[in-house]
C-alpha positions in Angstrom: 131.2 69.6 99.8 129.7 72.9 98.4 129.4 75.6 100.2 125.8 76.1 102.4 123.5 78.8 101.7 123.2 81.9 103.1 119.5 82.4 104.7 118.4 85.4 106.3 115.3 85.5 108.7 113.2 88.4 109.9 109.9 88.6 110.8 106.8 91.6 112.0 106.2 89.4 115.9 110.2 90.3 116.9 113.4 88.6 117.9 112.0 86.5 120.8 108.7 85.2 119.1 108.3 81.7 118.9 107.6 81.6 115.1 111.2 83.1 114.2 112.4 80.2 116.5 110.9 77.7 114.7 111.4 78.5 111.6 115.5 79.2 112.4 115.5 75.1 113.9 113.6 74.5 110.2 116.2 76.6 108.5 119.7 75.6 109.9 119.2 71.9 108.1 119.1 74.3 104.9 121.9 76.5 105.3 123.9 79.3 107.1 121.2 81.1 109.1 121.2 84.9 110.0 118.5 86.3 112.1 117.8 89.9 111.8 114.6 90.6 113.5 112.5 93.9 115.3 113.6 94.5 118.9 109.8 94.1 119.5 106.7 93.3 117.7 105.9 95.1 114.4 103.3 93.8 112.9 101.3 95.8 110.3 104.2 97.9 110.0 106.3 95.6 107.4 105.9 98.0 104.8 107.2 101.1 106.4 110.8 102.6 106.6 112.0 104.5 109.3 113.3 107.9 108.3 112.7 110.3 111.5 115.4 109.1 113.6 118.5 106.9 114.0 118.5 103.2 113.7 119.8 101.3 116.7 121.5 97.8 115.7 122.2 95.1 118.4 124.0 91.9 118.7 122.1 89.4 120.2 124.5 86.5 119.7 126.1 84.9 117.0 124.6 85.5 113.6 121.9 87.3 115.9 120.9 91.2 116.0 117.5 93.0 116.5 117.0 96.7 114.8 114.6 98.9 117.0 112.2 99.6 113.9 110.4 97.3 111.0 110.8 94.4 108.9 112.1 96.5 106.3 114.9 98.3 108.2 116.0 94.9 109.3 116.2 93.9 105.7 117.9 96.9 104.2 120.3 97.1 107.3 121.5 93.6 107.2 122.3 93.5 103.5 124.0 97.1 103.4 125.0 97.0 106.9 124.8 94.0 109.4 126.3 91.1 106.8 129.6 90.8 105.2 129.8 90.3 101.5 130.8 86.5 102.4 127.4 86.7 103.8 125.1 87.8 101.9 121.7 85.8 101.4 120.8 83.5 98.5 117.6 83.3 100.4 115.6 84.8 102.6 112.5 83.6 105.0 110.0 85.7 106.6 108.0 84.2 109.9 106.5 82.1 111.1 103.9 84.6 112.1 102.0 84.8 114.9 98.6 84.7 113.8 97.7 84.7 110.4 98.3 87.7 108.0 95.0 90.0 108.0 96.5 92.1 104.6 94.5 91.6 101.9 96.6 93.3 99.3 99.9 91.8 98.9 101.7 94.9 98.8 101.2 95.5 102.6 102.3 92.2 103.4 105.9 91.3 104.8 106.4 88.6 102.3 106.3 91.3 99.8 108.6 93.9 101.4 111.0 91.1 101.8 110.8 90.0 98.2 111.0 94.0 96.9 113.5 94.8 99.1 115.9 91.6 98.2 115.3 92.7 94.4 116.1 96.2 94.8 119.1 95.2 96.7 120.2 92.8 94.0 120.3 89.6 97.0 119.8 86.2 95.5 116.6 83.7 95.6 113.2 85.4 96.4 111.7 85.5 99.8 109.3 83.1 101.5 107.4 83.2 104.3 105.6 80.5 106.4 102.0 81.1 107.9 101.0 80.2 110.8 99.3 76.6 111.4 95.5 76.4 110.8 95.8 80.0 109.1 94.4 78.7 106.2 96.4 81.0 103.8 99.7 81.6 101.9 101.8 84.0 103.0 103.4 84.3 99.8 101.0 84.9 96.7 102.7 86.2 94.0 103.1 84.5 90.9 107.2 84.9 90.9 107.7 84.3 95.1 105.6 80.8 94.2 107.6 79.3 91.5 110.6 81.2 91.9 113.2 77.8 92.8 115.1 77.5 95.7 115.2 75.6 99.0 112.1 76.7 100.1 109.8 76.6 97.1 106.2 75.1 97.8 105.6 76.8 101.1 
């Protein structure tokens, strides 16, 4: 049997929102599932980095920790930080958000913070993120997050 992906989660509503929940159940008949989410709710704050102070990292349970600042912190802390090399991401999923996303420029959007920062860092697939029911909208609109393949494409 091959080996399961690697999936990482985060998401801007926090570690105890329903969304990131849901879409962990969703995730774990994919693959190896690692949830590194805000302490609290961050939304409209997915593109910003925190430079002005430490980072606090907490383990909330297996293959569970919360950062107390943004999406993007989570992200660049679990892959240079938080996971092992055995496990790093060949995927990872952003949501399922609260609400649907009010950016209307894709570079403010979570989806594409996740995305940049996996490709910076060098992580495998793209990102995806899941919108909320009856939001009407994609999270992910980029020509490369839509067809890029992967376990997720067609979100």
């Amino acid at each position: 049997m091959a080996d399961r992906p690697k999936i990482l989660i985060t998401n801007d509503d926090g570690i105890h929102s329903e969304g990131i929940e849901a879409l962990e159940g969703a995730m774990l008949e994919l693959g190896d599932v690692y949830v590194v989410a805000p302490e609290s709710e961050m939304s409209g704050a997915s593109h910003s980095l925190t430079l002005a102070r430490p980072l606090r990292i907490r383990q909330r349970g297996e293959r569970h920790w919360t950062v107390d600042g943004t999406p993007t912190d989570c992200v660049t802390l679990a892959l240079n930080k938080i996971l092992s090399a055995d496990e790093m991401p060949q995927v990872c999923a952003s949501g399922i958000n609260h609400g649907g996303n009010l950016g209307d420029d894709a570079r403010t959007e979570l989806a594409f913070q996740v995305l940049r920062g996996e490709a910076l860092e060098g992580a495998g697939e793209p990102a995806r993120t899941a919108p909320h029911p009856g939001s009407g909208r994609s999270n992910c609109r980029s020509r490369e997050c839509a067809s890029a393949p992967g376990p997720c494409r067609g979100w």
